[in-house]
Every structure is written in structure tokens, then in C-alpha cells.
C-alpha positions as CSV (number, residue, x, y, z in Angstrom):
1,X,109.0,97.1,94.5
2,X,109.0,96.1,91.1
3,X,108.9,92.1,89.4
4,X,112.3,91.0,87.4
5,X,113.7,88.5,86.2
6,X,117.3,88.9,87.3
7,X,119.0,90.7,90.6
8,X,118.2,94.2,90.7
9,X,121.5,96.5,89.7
10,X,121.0,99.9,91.5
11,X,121.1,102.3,88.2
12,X,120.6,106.1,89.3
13,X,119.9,107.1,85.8
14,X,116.5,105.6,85.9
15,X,113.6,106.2,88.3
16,X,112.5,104.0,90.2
17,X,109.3,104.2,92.3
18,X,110.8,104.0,96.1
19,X,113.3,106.5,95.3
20,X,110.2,109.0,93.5
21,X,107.9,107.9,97.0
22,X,110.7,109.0,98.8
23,X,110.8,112.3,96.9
24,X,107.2,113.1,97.7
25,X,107.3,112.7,100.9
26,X,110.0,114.8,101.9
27,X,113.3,112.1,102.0
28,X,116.4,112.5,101.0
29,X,117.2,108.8,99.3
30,X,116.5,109.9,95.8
31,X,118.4,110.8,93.0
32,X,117.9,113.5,89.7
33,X,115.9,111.1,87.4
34,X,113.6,110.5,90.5
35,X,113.0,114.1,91.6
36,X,112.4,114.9,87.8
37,X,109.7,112.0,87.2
38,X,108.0,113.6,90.9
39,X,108.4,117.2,89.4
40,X,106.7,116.0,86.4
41,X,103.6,114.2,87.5
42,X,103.1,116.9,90.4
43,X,103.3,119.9,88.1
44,X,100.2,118.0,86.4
45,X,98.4,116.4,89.6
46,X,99.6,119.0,92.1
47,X,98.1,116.4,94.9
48,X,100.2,113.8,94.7
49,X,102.1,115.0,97.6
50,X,99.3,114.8,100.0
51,X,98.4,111.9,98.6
52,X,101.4,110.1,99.7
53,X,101.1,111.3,102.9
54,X,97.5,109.9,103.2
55,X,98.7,106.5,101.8
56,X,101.3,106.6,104.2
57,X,99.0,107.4,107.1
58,X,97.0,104.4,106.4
59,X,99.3,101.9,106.6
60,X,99.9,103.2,109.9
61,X,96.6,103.2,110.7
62,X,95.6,99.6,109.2
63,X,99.0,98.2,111.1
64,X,97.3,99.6,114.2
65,X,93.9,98.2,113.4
66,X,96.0,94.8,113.0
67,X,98.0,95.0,115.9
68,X,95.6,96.3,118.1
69,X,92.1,95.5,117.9
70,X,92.3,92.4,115.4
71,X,95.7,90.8,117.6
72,X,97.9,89.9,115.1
73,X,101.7,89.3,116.0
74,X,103.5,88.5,112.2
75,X,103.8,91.0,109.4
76,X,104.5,89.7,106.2
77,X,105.6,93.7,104.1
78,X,105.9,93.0,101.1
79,X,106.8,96.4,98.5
80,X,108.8,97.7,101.6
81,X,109.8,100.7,100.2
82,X,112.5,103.4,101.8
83,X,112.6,103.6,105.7
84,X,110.3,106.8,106.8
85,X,108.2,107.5,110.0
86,X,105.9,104.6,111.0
87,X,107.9,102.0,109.3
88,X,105.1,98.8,110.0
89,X,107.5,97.6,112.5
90,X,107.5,100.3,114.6
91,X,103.9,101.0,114.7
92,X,103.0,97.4,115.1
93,X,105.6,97.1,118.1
94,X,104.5,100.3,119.9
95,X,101.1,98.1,120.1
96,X,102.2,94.9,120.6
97,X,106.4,94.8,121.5
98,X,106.5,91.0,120.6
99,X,105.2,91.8,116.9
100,X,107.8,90.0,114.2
101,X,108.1,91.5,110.9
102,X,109.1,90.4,108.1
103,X,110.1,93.5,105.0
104,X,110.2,92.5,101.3
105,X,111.7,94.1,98.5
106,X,114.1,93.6,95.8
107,X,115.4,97.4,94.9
108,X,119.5,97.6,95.8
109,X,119.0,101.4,97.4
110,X,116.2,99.5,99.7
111,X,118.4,96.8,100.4
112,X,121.6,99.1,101.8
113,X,118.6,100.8,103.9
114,X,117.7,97.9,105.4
115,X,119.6,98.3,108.7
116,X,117.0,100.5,109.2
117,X,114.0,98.4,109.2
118,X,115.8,95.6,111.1
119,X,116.5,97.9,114.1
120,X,113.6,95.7,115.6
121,X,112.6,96.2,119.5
122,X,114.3,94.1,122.1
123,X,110.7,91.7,122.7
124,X,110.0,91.7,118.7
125,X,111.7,90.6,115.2
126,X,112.2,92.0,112.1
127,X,113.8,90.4,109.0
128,X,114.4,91.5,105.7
129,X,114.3,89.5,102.5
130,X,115.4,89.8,99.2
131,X,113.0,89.2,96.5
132,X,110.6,90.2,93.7
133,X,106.9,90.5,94.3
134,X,105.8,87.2,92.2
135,X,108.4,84.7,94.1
136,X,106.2,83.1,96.5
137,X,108.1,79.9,97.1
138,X,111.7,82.2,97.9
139,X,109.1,84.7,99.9
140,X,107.5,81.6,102.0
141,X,110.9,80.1,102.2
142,X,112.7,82.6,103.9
143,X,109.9,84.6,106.1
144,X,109.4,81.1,107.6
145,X,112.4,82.0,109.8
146,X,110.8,84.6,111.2
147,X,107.5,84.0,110.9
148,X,104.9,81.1,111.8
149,X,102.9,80.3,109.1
150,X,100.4,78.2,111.3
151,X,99.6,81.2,113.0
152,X,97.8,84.3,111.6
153,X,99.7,86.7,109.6
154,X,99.1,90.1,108.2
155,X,100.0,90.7,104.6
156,X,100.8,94.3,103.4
157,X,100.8,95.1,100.2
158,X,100.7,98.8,100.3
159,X,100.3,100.7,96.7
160,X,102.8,98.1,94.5
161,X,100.5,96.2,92.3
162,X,100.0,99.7,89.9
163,X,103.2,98.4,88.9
164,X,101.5,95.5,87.5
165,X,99.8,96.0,84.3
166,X,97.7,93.2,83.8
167,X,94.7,92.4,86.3
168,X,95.2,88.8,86.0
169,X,98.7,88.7,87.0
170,X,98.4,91.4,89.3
171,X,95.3,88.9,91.0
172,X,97.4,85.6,90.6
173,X,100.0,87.2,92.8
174,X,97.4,88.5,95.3
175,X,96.2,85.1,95.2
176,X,99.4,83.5,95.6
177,X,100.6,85.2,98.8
178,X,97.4,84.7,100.4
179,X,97.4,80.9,99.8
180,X,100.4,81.4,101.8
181,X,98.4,82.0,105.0
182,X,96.5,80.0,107.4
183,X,92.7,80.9,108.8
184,X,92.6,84.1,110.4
185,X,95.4,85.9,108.2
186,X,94.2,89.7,106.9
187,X,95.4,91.4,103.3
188,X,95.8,95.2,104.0
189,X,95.7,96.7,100.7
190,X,96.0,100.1,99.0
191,X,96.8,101.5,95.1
192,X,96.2,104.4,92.7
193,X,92.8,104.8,91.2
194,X,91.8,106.9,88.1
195,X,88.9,108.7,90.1
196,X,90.2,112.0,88.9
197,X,91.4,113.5,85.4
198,X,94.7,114.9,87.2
199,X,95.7,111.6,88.4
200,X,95.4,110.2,85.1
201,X,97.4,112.6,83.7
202,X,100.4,112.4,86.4
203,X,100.4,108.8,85.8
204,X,101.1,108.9,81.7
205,X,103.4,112.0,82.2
206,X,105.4,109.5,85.2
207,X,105.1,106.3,82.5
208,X,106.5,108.7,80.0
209,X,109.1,109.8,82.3
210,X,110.3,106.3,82.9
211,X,108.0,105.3,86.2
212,X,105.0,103.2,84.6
213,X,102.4,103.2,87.2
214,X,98.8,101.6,86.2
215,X,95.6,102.7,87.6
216,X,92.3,100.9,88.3
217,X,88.9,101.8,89.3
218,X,87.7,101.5,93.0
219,X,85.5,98.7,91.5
220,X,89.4,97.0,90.2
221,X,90.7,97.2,93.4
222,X,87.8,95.6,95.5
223,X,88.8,92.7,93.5
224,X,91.7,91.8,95.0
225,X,89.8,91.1,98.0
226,X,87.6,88.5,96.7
227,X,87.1,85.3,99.1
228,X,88.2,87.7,102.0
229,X,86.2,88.8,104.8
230,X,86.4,93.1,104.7
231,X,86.4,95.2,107.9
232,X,84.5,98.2,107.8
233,X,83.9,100.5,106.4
234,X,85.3,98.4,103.3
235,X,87.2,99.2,100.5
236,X,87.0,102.9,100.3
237,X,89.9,106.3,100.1
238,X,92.5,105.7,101.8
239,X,91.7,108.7,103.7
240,X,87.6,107.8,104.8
241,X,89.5,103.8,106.4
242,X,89.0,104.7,109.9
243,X,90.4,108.1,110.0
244,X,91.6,109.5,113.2
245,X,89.2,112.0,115.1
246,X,89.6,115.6,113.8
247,X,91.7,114.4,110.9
248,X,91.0,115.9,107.5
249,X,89.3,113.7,105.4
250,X,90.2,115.4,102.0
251,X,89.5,112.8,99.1
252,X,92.7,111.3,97.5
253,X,93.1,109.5,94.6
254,X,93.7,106.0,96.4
255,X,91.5,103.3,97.8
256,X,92.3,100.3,100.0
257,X,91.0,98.4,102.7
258,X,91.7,95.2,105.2
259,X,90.5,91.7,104.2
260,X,90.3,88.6,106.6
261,X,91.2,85.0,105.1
262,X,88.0,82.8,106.6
């Protein structure tokens, strides 16, 4: 996901960060400028492919935390990203078969993917919409077909907003969405934090390299949950959020958490 102006062009020469996502964890939707950009940055920060696997292991969790023990039914994705395992509608609709899910993004390769992430199961719905990360009006607009926005919803915004530079925008748009929601909504939230001296070096090599990617401090990202209500155990690595018994609880380079909107 990344904010434009205009309608995004699909341009191979040029990384872009689904396709370098998709790289790291093992996909095959990616193209030479990605794979160099995630050849780059791992040769520096060697742990960047576990660490997408551990970002992508907690939004499965946090989606089950949502559609189990907290009972939401609506998923507002926004940052969708390429179709992998545990796409947030398939995890919330194993839980709860009448979940509706809405996907967000505005990349073209995304887009022609999207077949994918509508393949919805027979009690549920999924939609897909087309749009950049700061267009609230054409992102309420259009999920309102889908979903209810009297009703609780979950909002996902799962390791995007490094591709916002500035924390004021990046908290306006946070902000923004949430206003969206009624009582009882949740924000599940995760993005890169400069907690280690490798990760700060894979993200100027990937900026170099065309991918500009912006890290915070843990203290950063807790602020995108202001006003919110956090479930335990807070905002903390992505890998210490409720981790599955036995798992390995390795520390990565990203932190996130679940909010509730009083």
C-alpha cells in the first residue's frame, strides 16, 4: 500500500513494497527490482525474513483474537498486500463463517490478485476496494456495501504506515479511519521499529534501493493507539502479542498491538 495522488500504473522497473513482502516470504508475485531491493536489505539485516513471517503470524493471530474472543464480524484491511496463507478473511471465517471483509489497496499487481481475496466462504463476504491509504470518504463510501458501520468493526492496518514519513500525517490518517467507526470498533496495528542497528541499516539500503520504508521507536508506535483502549499485553514485538504455546518467541524488529475505540 502506498498514498498517491493519481491511479496507480503497475511499473515492474520499480519496487514496490507488496511485491518485496511477497519476496520475503517465499511468493512468487514479484519481479527483478523487488527481489534486488529484498537481496539488498537482507544481506545487511539477515532477519528480515523471519521477521515477515512473525508479522505475518500476528495478524493471524490478532484476527483470531478479533474473531474469536472479542466477536467481531466486519474487517475493514486496509494495506492488503499480495494473497498468502491466512489471508484475514480466511482466518476470521474459520472462527466465525459469517465474518464480511472488506480488502484495501491501491497497487495494480494487488488488484489483478484480488480474485483471490474475494473467494469469500458461502455464510461470509468479502469485497475489495480500490483506493490509497489517506481517502477516507472513497474508503467509507464503498466498504459501506459490505460493511455496517453502526456495528463494530475491526480495522487492520498491518505494517503500512512506515511508508509514511511524517508522524503527523501518518496519525491524522490513523485518526481518520478510526473516526470512521462506531463504539466497540478495535485498531490492530503493526510496523518497523529501529530497535536494532541491522534494521536500520536494511531500511536506508531498501530507501536507497527505491523502497523507502520509515522506522519509529516502540514509544512512536504506541501512539497511534492514543484514545484507544489496549488488550494485553499491550503494545509490544509482534512476536511476545499472545504467542501460541510452544512457539518461539525470538525478538523481531516489529511492534504492534490491538486497541478498542471506547
Amino acid at each position: 500500500m502506498i498514498v498517491s495522488d493519481g491511479a496507480p500504473q503497475l511499473d515492474t522497473s520499480v519496487p514496490h513494497s507488496a511485491r518485496v513482502w511477497n519476496y520475503w516470504l517465499g511468493g512468487k508475485d514479484n519481479y527483478p527490482a523487488d527481489r534486488a531491493v529484498g537481496d539488498k536489505v537482507r544481506e545487511v539485516f539477515p532477519a528480515i525474513v523471519e521477521n515477515a513471517q512473525a508479522c505475518r503470524a500476528f495478524l493471524a493471530r490478532t484476527v483470531g483474537y478479533l474473531a474469536g474472543e472479542a466477536g467481531i464480524r466486519q474487517f475493514l484491511d486496509i494495506g492488503t498486500g499480495l494473497p498468502t496463507a491466512d489471508n484475514t478473511h480466511e482466518v476470521a471465517q474459520r472462527i466465525a463463517p459469517t465474518s464480511r471483509v472488506v480488502y484495501v489497496d491501491n497497487d495494480p499487481l494487488v488488484l489483478a490478485h484480488a480474485r483471490v481475496l474475494l473467494n469469500s466462504g458461502p455464510e461470509g463476504v468479502t469485497d475489495f476496494i480500490d483506493a490509497n491509504l489517506n481517502d477516507t470518504e472513497t474508503i467509507r463510501r464503498e466498504a459501506a456495501r459490505t460493511l455496517d458501520f453502526s456495528r463494530p468493526v475491526a480495522l487492520m492496518l498491518m505494517g503500512i504506515l512506515g511508508h509514511v514519513e511524517d508522524d503527523d500525517e501518518a496519525l491524522g490518517i490513523v485518526r481518520g479511519l478510526v473516526d470512521l467507526l462506531p463504539s466497540g470498533s478495535y485498531l490492530a496495528f503493526y510496523d518497523g521499529t529501529d530497535t536494532s542497528e541491522l534494521i536500520v541499516e536494511g531500511a536506508k539500503v531498501s530507501s536507497e534501493g527505491g523502497h523507502d520504508y520509515h522506522l519509529r521507536s516502540p514509544e512512536r508506535i504506541a501512539r497511534f493507539f492514543d484514545g484507544l483502549e489496549l488488550v494485553e499485553p499491550g503494545v509490544v514485538t509482534v512476536t511476545a502479542w499472545r504467542p501460541a504455546e510452544g512457539s518461539d518467541q525470538v525478538h523481531q524488529d516489529s511492534y504492534g498491538g490491538i486497541g478498542r475505540k471506547p
